[in-house]
C-alpha positions as CSV (number, residue, x, y, z in Angstrom):
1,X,2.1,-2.6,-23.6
2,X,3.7,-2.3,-20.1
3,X,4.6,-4.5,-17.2
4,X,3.2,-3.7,-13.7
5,X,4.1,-5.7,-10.0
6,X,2.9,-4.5,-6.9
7,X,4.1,-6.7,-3.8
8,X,3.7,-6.6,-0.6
9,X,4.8,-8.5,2.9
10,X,2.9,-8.1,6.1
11,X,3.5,-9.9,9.8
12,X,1.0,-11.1,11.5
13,X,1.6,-11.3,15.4
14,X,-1.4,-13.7,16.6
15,X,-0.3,-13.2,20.3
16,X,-0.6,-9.8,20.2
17,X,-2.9,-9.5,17.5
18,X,-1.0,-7.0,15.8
19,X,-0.6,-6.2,12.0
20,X,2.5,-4.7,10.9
21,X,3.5,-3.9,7.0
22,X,7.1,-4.7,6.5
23,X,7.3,-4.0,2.7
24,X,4.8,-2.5,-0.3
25,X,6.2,-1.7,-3.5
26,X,4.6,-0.9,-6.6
27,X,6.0,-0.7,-10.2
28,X,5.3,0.2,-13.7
29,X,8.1,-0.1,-16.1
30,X,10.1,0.2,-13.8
31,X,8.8,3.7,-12.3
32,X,7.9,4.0,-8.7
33,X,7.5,6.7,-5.9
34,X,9.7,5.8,-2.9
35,X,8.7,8.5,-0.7
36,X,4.7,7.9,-1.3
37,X,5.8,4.0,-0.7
38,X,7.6,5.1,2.8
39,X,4.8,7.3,3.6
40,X,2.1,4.2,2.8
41,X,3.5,2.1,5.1
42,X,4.8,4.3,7.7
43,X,0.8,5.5,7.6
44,X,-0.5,1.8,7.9
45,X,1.7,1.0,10.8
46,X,1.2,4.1,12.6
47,X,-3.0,3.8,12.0
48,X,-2.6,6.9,10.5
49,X,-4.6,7.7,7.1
50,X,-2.7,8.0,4.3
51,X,-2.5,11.4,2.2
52,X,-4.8,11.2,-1.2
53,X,-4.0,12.3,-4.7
54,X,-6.1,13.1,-7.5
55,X,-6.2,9.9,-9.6
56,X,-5.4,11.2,-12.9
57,X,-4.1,8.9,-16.5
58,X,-0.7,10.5,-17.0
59,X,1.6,7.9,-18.0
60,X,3.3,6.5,-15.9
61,X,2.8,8.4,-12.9
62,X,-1.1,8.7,-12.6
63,X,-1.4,4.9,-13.8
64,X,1.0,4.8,-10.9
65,X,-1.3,6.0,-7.9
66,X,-3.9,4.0,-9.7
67,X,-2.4,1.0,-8.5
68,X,-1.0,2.2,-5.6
69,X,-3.9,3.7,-3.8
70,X,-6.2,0.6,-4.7
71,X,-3.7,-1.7,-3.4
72,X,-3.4,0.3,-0.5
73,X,-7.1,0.4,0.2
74,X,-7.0,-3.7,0.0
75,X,-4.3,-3.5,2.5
76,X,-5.9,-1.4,5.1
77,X,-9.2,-4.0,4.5
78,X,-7.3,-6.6,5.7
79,X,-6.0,-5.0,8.7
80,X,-9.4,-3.9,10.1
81,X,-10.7,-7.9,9.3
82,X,-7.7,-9.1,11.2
83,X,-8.1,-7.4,13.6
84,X,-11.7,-7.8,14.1
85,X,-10.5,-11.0,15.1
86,X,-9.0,-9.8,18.1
């Protein structure tokens, strides 16, 4: 068995309709990639696309950018909805 957590804060600037990731991490026992995290949300404020990996099952890096690169994807989804809004 293992323990996961992926959090994440975003600010939203109504006025100037901006979205702006201020912190995503993502953990599995403990394991993370810092640089791919720095490099996600560098890429989503920039509006840059983010670099893709083959999504593979080695433990715990591959179940690792499982979770990572399906967060990230719900991330970028809310972006484009927000700002839609605009």
């Amino acid at each position: 068995m293992y323990q996961s957590k992926i959090s994440s804060t975003i600010v939203i600037d109504k006025e100037k309709g901006s979205v702006k990731l201020n912190q995503f991490d993502v953990k599995i026992d403990g394991y993370k990639n810092r640089g791919k995290l720095r490099k996600a949300r560098d890429a989503y404020n920039s509006d840059k696309n983010l670099e893709k990996e083959y999504k593979n099952n080695d433990w715990p890096a591959g179940i690792w950018n499982y979770l990572f690169e399906d967060y990230f994807k719900i991330l970028e989804k809310w972006k484009k909805r927000i700002n839609k809004k605009k």
